[in-house]
N, C-alpha and C positions, 0 to 999 in steps of 0.2 A: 742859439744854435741854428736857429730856423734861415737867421740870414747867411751861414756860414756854408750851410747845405746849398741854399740857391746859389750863392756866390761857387763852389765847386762845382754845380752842374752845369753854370754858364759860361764858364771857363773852361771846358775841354772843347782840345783842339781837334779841327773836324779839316778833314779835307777835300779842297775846294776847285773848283777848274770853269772856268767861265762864268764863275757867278755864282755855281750850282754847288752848293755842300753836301757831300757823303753821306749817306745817315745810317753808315755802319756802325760806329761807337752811338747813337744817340738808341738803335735800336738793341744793341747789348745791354744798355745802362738799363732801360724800359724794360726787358726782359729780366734781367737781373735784380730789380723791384720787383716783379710780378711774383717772381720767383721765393725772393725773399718772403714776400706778402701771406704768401701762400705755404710758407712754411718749411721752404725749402733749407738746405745749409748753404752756410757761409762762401765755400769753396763750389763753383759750381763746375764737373766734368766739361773738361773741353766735350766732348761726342755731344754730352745732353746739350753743352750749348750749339756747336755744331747744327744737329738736327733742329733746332729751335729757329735757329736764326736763318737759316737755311728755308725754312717757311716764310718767315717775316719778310726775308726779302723780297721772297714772291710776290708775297700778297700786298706789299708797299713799293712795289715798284724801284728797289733799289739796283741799279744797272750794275751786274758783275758776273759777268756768263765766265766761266763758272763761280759757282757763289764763292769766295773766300772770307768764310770767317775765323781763319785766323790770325787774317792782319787785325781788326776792332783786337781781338780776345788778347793778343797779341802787345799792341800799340797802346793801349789803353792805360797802361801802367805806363808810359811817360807822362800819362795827368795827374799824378799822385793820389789817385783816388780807386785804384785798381792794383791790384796784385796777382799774380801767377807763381805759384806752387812750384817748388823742385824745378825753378827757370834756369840753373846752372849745370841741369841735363841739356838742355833746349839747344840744338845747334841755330846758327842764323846765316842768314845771305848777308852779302856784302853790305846790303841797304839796313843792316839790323831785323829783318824781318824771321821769327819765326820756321823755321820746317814744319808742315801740318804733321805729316810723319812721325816725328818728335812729337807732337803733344799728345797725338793718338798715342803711338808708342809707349809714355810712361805716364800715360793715364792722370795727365796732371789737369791740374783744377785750378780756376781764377777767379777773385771775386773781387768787390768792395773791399777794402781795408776792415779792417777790425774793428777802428774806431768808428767809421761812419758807420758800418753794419751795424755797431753798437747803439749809437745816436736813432739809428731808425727803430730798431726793438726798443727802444728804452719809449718812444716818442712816436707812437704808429701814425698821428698827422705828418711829416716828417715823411713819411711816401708818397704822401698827394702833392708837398710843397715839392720836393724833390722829380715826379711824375708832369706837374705842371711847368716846372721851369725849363724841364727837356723840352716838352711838345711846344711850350712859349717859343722858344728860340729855335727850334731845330722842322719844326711839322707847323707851322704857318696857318694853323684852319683847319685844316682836312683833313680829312679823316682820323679825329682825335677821338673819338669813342670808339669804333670799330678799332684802331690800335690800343688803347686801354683795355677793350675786353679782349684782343687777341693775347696781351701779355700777362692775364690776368687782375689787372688793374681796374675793373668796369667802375666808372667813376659814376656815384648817384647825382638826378639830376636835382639842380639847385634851386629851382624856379622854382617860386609858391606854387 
């Protein structure tokens, strides 16, 4: 299972423009660990993630004046590893995206899938492996501990 989780975190599609990757789904997925970690449920409120992510981006530098997280919240369930709640309320723009409006409006919630939420409670290593293979491929070095403790994640140190 361990390789099935890394293989699903490495595989979602981020998007890209001069080189530079998005790191709106990679800071959902982190948050949505942290979340989970910490005891949270399965379905997580758009608002709570909203106001979450909404920080994250601040404090990591991710460019989107104004913040829009509900394309990640949104987009995220075309990597088969995310779901959204009561989506056939959801109106969309032409491009498929989302109405924030809509998600505030019927208070709908998104999360992991069942089975992988399942895989991680069943298997709590399985958040680190999952935790590392995002900031592997997505966070390049930097500031990986200060985004672990800000999602919840504070990762102990390994060194003897």
């Amino acid at each position: 299972m361990m390789r099935d989780i890394e293989y699903l975190f490495t595989s979602v599609n981020v998007w890209k423009q001069g080189g530079e990757l998005a790191l709106h789904k990679p800071l959902l997925l982190l948050f949505a660990l942290g979340h989970y970690r910490n005891g949270g449920e399965r379905l997580i409120p758009y608002k709570v993630a909203d106001r979450n992510l909404i920080l994250l981006f601040r404090q990591f530098a991710v460019n989107s004046a104004p913040p829009r997280t509900y394309f990640p919240f949104w987009r995220l369930r075309n990597d088969a590893i995310w779901e959204v709640e009561r989506s056939e309320l959801i109106r969309t723009t032409s491009q498929g995206d989302a109405w924030k409006t809509d998600l505030e409006k019927y208070n709908v919630g998104g999360g992991l899938t069942a089975t992988i939420h399942a895989c991680l409670l069943h298997d709590l290593a399985l958040f680190d492996v999952a935790a590392d293979t995002i900031i592997q491929r997505f966070f390049a070095g930097y500031m990986r501990q200060e985004l672990l403790q800000a999602v919840g994640l504070r990762k102990k140190n390994r060194e003897p």
